[in-house]
Structure formats: C-alpha cells, structure tokens
C-alpha positions in Angstrom: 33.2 18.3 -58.3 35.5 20.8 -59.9 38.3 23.2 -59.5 40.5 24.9 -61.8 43.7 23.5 -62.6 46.1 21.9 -65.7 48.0 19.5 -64.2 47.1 15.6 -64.3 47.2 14.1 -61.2 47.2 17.2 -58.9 47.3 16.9 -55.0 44.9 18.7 -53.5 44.6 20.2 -49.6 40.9 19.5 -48.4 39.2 22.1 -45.4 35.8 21.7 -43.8 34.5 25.0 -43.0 31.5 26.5 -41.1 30.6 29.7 -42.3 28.2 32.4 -42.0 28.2 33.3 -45.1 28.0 30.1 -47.1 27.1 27.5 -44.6 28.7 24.5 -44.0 30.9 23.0 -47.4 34.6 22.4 -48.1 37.4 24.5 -49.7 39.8 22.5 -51.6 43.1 24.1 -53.2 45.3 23.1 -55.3 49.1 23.6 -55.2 48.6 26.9 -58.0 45.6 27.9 -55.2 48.1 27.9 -52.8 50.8 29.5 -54.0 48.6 32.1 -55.5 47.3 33.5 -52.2 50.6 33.4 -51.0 50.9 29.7 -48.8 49.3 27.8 -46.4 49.3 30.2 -44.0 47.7 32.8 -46.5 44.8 30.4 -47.4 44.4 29.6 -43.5 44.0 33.0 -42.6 41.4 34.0 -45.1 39.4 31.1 -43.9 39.8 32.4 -40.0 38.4 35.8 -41.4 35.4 34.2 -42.8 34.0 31.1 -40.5 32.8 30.1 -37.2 35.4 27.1 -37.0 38.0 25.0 -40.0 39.9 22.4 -40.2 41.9 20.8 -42.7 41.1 17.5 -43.3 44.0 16.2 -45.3 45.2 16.0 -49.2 43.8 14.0 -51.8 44.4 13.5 -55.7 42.3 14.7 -58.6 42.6 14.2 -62.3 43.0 17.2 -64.4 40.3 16.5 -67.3 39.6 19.8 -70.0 37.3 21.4 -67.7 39.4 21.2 -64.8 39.8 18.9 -62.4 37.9 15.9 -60.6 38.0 14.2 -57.5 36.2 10.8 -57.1 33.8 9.8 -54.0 36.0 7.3 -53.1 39.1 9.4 -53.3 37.4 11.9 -51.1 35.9 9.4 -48.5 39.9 9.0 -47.4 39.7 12.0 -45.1 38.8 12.3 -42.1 35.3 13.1 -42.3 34.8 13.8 -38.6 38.3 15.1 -37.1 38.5 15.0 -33.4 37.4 18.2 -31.6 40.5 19.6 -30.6 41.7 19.6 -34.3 39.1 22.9 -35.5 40.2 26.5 -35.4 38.2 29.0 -34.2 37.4 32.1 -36.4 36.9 35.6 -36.3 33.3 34.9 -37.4 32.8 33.2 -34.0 31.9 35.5 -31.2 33.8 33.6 -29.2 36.9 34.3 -30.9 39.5 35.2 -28.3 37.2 35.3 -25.6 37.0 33.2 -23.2 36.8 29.1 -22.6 33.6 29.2 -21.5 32.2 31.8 -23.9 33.6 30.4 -26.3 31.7 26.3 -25.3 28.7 28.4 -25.0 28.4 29.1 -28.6 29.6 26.1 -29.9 26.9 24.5 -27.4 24.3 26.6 -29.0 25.0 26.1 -32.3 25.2 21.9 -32.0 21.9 22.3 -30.3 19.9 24.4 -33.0 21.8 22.1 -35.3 20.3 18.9 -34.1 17.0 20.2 -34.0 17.0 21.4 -37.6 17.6 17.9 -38.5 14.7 16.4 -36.2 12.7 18.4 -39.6 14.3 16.1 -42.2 11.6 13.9 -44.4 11.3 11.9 -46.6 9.3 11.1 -49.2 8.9 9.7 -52.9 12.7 8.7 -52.9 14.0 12.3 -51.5 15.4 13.5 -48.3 14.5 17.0 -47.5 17.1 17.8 -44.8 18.0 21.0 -43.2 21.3 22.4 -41.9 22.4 25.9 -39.8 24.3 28.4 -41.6 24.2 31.5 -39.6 23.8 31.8 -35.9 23.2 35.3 -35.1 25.0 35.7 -31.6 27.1 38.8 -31.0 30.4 39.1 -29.0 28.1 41.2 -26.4 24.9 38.7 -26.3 27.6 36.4 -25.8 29.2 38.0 -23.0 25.5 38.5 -21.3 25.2 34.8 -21.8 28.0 34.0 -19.5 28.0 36.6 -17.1 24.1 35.2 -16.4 25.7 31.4 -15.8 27.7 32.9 -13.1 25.2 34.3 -11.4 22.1 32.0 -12.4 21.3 28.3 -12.8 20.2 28.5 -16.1 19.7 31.6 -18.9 17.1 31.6 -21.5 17.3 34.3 -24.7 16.4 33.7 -28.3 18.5 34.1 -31.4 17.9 34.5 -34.8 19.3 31.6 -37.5 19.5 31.1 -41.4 18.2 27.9 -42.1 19.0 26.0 -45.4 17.0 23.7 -46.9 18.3 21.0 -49.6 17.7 17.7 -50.3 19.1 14.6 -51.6 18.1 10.9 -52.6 17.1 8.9 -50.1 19.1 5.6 -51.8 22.6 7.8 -51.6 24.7 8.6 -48.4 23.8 11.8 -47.0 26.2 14.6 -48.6 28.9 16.2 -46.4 27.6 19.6 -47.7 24.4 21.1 -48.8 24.8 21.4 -52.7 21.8 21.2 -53.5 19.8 24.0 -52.2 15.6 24.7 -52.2 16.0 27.5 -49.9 16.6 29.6 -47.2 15.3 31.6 -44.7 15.7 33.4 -41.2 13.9 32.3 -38.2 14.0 32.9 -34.1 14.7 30.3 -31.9 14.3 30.2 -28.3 16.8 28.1 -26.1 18.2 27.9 -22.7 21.8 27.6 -21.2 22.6 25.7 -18.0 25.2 24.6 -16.2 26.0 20.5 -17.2 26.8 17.8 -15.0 28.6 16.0 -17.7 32.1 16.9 -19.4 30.6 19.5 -21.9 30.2 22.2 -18.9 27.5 24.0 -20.1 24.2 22.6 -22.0 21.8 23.8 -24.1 18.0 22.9 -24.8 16.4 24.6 -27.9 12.8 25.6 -26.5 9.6 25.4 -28.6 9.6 27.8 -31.2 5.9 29.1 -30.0 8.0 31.1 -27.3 9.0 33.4 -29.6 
C-alpha cells in the first residue's frame, strides 16, 4: 500500500471508514496530509461530510521508499481492527445523523443486517473467495423517520430499500482483506426487510426478507 510522502520512517494516523461513495476502506494520512488540510480536526471533518460512520484506529509507521511510502501487514495488524462500538462517529452521510437514538439504531440495524446477508453469497472455488460487501444503503432522513414513527405505533415494519453491492474477491489461502481492493463489480439491487421491536440489548432488530418480495 502507498501514500505520498519523503520522509523515512513516517508516522502515520490510520481511519476505518464506511462510505457511500467508496464503500468500506481506510484513509491513512501522514503528518504533511495533516497539516495540509489544516489538522486533525480538518481531516475529521471531511470524513463526517462523506461516510455513514469513522473511526480512527490508531498510528502506525511506514517507510518512505522512491515511490512513496509503505506500510507492512504486520505493521498494520497493530490496530485495532474491530474498535468497540462506542468509539465510531456518525456522519452526515448517515440519515441518522443528529436524529434521534433510536433512528439512528435503526439504520445501523439495517445496514449490519443487509451486511451479513451479502456475505451468506461468498464462494469459493479454485483457490478464490468471491465475497461481497455493502457500500450504499439507500435510506433517506424521511424513510427513516417513517421507520420509526411505524415502531411506535406497530410491532413490526416491513419496506424495501435499494443497495450497491460490491463484489471482489481474494485467495482463499490469505486472511480475508479489511477492504475490498480488489473489485469485479458492482451493482444496485432491492432488498426487502423488516423492523421489530428486540427483546435483547440491541432495541430494535432487523430480518432481511427474501429478495422474491420485491
């Protein structure tokens, strides 16, 4: 992996972000980056404009090489992967964003749940994973809102959304990668799900339906 600099040994600040427009990947900045855009704060508020949810996941070291500079797998495997949930930002992408608490667990719900069963597709064969992963959810602020204000009066709410859906793969002998590099496609499709009321500490859950409702 890659990114511009000219120092050796350069520090640099690692974020996992879920975005519409580019799916799931991470942004990683070096201290030039950074001071570039005008700070940490800067950089942090660009990525609100543009994703669902970020977090930082911590700083690691590259080595500056004449194309730039690298970062090793092992170097990068020091973050944390899989921060604790109360660690991600919301962002304005997300129509939850300065909404409510519950509107705001009903998209993230939603989009978990179409998550998981995009990977129920993943196959493999001759050595390769296909695998799939969610990079748009189409829900607006409004749809949303309907969502919720149906919960307070009903049991349970069914709609259907639309999602972009990328496809990539990777070998089957490696780890699976923390981002999608390795693209085939992508396309839209409507999926059908229902919201209900949980028992559990999640408050709300949410079953993707076949897709033959549609």
């Amino acid at each position: 992996m890659l990114k511009n600099a000219l120092d050796s040994n350069i520090e640099l600040v690692v974020y996992s972000v879920l975005s519409p427009e580019r799916g799931p990947g991470h942004r990683v900045y070096t201290e030039e980056d950074i001071q570039a855009s005008g700070g940490i704060h800067a950089i942090e508020g660009n990525l609100e404009k543009e994703s669902y949810w970020f977090v930082r996941l911590g700083v690691i070291l590259g080595e500056a090489d004449p194309q730039g500079v690298r970062y090793s797998d092992a170097e990068f495997s020091k973050l944390a992967i899989s921060p604790p949930p109360e660690a991600w930002q919301i962002g304005r992408r997300n129509p939850g964003f300065r909404r409510s608490e519950l509107d705001r667990r009903v998209f993230k719900a939603t989009f978990e749940a179409i998550e998981r069963f995009l990977k129920s597709w993943n196959s493999q064969h001759d050595g390769v994973v296909d695998a799939y992963t969610l990079k748009e959810l189409k829900i607006s602020s409004e749809c949303l809102l309907a969502l919720t204000n149906g919960l307070h009066n009903l049991r349970r709410v069914h709609d259907i959304a639309g999602v972009t859906v990328m496809k990539y793969w990777y070998e089957a002998a490696e780890p699976e990668p923390h981002e999608p590099d390795l693209l085939l496609a992508e396309y839209s499709l409507d999926v059908p799900f229902r919201v209900q009321w949980s028992v559990g500490k999640e408050i709300v859950d949410v079953q993707v339906l076949p897709l033959s409702l549609c």
